[in-house]
N, C-alpha and C positions, 0 to 999 in steps of 0.2 A: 210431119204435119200432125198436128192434135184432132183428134175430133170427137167433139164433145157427142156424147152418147144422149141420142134421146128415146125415152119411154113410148114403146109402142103400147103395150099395154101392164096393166099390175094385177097378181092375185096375192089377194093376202092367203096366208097360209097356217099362221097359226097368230093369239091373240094370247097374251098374258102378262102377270100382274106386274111385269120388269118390261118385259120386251115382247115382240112381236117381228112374225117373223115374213116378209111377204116376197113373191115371185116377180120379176121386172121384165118385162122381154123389149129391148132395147136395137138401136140401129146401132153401126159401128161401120170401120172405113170400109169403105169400095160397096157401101148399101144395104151390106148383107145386115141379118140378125143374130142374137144372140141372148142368152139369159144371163140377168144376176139376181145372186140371193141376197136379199138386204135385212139384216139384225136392225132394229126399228129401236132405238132404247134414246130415253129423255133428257140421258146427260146427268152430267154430277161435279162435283166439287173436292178437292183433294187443299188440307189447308196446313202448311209449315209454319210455326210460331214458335218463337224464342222466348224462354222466359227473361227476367232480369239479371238472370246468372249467365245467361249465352248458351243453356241449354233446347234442345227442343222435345218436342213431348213425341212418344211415337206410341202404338198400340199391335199387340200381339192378337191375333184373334181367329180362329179357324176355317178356311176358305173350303167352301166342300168343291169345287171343281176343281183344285187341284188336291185334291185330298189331303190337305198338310195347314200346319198354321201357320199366318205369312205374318213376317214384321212388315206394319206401312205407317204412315203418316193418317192421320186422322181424315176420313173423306163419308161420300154419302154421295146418295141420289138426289138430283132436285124431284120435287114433285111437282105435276104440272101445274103451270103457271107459275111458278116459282120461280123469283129472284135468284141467281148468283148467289151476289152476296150475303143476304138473308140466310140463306143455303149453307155458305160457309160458316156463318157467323153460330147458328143453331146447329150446325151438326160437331163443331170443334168445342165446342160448351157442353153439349151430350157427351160427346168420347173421352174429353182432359180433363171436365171443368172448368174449366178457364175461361172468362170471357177476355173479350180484345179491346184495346182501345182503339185501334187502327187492325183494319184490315182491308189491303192493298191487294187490287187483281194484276196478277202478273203475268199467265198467258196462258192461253189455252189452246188444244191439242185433242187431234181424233186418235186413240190407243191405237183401234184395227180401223185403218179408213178404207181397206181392199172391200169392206163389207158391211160394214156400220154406222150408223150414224151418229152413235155413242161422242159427244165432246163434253170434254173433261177441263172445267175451267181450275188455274193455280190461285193460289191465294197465299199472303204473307200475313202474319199477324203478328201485333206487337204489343205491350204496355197491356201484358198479361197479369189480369188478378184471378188467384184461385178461388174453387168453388168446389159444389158435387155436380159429380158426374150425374147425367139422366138418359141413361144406354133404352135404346128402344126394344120391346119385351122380348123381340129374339135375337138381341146383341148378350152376347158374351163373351166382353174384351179384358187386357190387363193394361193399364198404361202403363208406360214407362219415359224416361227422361234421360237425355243423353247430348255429350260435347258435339258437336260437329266433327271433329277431326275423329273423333270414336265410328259414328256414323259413314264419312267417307273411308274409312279403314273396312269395315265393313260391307260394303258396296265392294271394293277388291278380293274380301271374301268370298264373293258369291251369298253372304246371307242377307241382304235385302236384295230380295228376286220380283219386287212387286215395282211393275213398270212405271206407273203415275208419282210412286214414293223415287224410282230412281231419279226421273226427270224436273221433279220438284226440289228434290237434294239439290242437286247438280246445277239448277237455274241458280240457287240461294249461294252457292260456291264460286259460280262464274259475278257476281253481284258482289259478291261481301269480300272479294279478293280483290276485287275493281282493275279487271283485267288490262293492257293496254291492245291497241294494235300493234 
C-alpha cells in the first residue's frame, strides 16, 4: 500500500542563489514520523537541435562539482517565473548561436526525485540559423557539432556522463528511429 507522506512541519535551512535547502518532518506508514531533506531548485531546460546537415551542437564546459569538464547538450536554469520555452529558446542562442525555427517540448524529468524538486524540461529544435553566441559572464564554454551515430558511439564510451544530455540523446534516437512495438 502507498502512502502518501504528509508534511508535519518544514525548516528551511539554508537559502541561496540556485537552491535552497529546507528540513520536512513528515508522517509515514503505521503514523510514525520521519525527516526529509528537500534541495529546493526552480528547474531548467536542456535543448537537442539539429542543424540542416543532421548534426547537433553540443558544448564542453567545466562542472566544478564534479571537478572535471563534462560534454552536454546546451541547457540552463529557468529563472523565476520563467517560461519553458522562452528558457530554451534564450539559453540555446546564448550557448550555439543558433536560433530555432521550431522548438518542440518533448518531456520532462526529475534528475534526483529521492530529494529534489529540480525538473528539467527536454526540448527539440529545428530549422536552425546561425549566429553569435552570448555566453553569460561566468560561462566559459567551446561548442562543438557532431553526427548522431558519433554521439550514440560515445555514450558506449562512457564519454558523455552528464545525465539530462544522456536522456535527451536517447529520447531523440528512440523518435528518429521510429521504433515499432
Amino acid at each position: 500500500m502507498i502512502v502518501e507522506e504528509k508534511t508535519m512541519s518544514s525548516e528551511m535551512i539554508y537559502q541561496g542563489a540556485i537552491i535552497n535547502l529546507r528540513r520536512d518532518e513528515v508522517t509515514v506508514k503505521d503514523g510514525r514520523t520521519s525527516y526529509r531533506e528537500i534541495v529546493e531548485h526552480g528547474g531548467g531546460v536542456v535543448i537537442l537541435g539539429v542543424t540542416k546537415e543532421g548534426r547537433i551542437p553540443m558544448v564542453r564546459q567545466y562542472r566544478k562539482a564534479p571537478e572535471k569538464v563534462v560534454f552536454e547538450l546546451p541547457a540552463g536554469k529557468l529563472d523565476p517565473g520563467e517560461d519553458p520555452l522562452a528558457a530554451a529558446r534564450r539559453e540555446f542562442r546564448e550557448e550555439t548561436g543558433y536560433t530555432a525555427e521550431e522548438v518542440k517540448h518533448v518531456s520532462a524529468f526529475y534528475p534526483t526525485i529521492g530529494y529534489s524538486t529540480e525538473l528539467l524540461h527536454i526540448y527539440f529544435a529545428s530549422g536552425l540559423t546561425a549566429g553569435e553566441t552570448d555566453f553569460d559572464e561566468n560561462e566559459a564554454l567551446e561548442t562543438e557539432e557532431y553526427e548522431p551515430g558519433k554521439l550514440y558511439k560515445m555514450i558506449g564510451e562512457g564519454v558523455i556522463d552528464d545525465g539530462k544530455t544522456l536522456i535527451a540523446l536517447l529520447l531523440y534516437r528512440f523518435q528518429t528511429d521510429k521504433l515499432t512495438d
